[in-house]
C-alpha positions as CSV (number, residue, x, y, z in Angstrom):
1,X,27.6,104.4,-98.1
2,X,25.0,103.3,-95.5
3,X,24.9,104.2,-92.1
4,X,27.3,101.9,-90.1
5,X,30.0,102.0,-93.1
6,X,27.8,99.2,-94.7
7,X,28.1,99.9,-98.5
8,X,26.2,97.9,-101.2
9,X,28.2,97.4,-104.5
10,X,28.0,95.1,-107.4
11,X,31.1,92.0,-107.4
12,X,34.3,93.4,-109.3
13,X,37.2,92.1,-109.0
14,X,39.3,88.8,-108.9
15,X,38.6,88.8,-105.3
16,X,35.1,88.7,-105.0
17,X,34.4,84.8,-105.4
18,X,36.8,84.5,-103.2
19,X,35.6,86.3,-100.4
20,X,31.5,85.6,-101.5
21,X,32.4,81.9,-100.6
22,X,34.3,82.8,-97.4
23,X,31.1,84.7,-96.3
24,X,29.2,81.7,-95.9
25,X,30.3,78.7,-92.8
26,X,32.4,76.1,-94.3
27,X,35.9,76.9,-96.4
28,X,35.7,78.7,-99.4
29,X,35.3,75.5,-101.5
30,X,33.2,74.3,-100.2
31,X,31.1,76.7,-102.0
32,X,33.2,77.5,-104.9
33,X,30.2,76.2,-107.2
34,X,27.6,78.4,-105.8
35,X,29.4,81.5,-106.0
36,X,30.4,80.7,-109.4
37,X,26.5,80.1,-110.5
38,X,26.0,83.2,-108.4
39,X,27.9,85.5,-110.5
40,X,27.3,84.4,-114.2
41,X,23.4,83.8,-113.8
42,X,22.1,85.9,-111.2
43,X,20.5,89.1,-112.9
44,X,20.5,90.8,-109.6
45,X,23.6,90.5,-107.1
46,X,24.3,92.6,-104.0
47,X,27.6,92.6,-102.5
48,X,27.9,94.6,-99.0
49,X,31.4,95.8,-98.0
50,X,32.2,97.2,-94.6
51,X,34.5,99.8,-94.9
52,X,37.4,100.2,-91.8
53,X,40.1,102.7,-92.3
54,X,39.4,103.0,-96.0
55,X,39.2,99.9,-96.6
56,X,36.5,97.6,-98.2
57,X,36.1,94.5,-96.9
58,X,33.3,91.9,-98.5
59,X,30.9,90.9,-95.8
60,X,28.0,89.1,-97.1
61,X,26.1,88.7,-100.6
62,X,22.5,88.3,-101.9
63,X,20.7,88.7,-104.8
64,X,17.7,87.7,-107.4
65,X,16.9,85.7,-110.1
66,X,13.9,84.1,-112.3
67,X,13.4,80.5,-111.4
68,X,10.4,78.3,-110.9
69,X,9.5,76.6,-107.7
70,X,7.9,73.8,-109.5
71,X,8.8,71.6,-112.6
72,X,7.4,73.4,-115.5
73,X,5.9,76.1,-113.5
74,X,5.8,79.5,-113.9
75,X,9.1,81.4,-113.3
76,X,9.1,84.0,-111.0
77,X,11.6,86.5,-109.6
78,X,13.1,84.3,-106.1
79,X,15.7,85.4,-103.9
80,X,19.2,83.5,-104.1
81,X,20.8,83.4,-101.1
82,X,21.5,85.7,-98.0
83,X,24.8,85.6,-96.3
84,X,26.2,87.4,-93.8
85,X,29.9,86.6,-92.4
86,X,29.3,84.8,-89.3
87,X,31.2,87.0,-87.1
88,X,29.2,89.8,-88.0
89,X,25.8,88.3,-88.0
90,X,22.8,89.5,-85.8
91,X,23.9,93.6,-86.5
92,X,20.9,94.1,-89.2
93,X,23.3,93.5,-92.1
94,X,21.3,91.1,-93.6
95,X,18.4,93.2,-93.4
96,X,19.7,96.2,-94.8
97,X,20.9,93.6,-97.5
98,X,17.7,91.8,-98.4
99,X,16.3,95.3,-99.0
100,X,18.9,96.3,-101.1
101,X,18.0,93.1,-103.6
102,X,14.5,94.2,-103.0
103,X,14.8,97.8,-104.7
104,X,17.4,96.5,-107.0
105,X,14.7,93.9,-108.3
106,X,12.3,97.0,-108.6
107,X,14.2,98.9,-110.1
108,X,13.3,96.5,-113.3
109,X,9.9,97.0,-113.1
110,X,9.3,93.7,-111.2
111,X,6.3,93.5,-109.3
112,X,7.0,91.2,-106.8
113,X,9.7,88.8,-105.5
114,X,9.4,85.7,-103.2
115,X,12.4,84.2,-100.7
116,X,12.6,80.6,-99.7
117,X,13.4,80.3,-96.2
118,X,14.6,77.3,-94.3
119,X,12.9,77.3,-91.2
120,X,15.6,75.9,-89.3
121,X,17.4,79.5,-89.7
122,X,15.7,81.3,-86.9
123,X,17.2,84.6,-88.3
124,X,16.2,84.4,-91.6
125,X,12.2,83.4,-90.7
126,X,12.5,86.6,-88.9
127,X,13.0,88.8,-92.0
């Protein structure tokens, strides 16, 4: 566990595509796709849980995998996503997240890893 109660697991369970796509704004459908592609491809995935009273509850996701930015470019080691549940946002969750992909990724020998940012997302240019 991190301070805070913030612990950072890996998805188990029938409930965690469920609660991955009710992390993000929208209903959980509306992202049902992206949590699917999420778990089955994504070599890295981090999974916060905020523990109250013994009990986890999911409260974001993140994670990395090898893509390329270009058509038939190199592939390279990206971030893929970085969600925090809204009504917890702006506590350094997603910080403490992004770092936990980070050392995740290095722990496979990877030397570095890039993050696409939109830069309407105030918040995430500042990371």
């Amino acid at each position: 566990m991190h301070p805070g109660g913030l612990g950072f697991t890996s998805p188990a369970g029938p409930m965690t595509p469920p609660a991955m796509m009710a992390a993000r704004d929208g209903t959980p459908s509306d992202h049902s796709s992206a949590a699917h592609w999420l778990l089955t491809h994504t070599p890295v995935l981090v999974v916060p849980e905020l523990s109250r009273r013994g009990v986890p509850r999911l409260v974001g996701w993140s994670g990395a995998t090898m893509t390329s930015l270009r058509p038939r470019g190199p592939e390279q080691w990206l971030t893929a996503g970085l969600t925090v549940l809204p009504e917890i946002r702006r506590a350094g969750i997603g910080r403490r997240l992004l770092q936990a992909v980070i050392e995740a990724v290095e722990t496979l020998d990877v030397r570095s890893i890039d993050s696409v940012v939109n830069a309407r997302i105030h918040e995430g240019a500042l990371l």
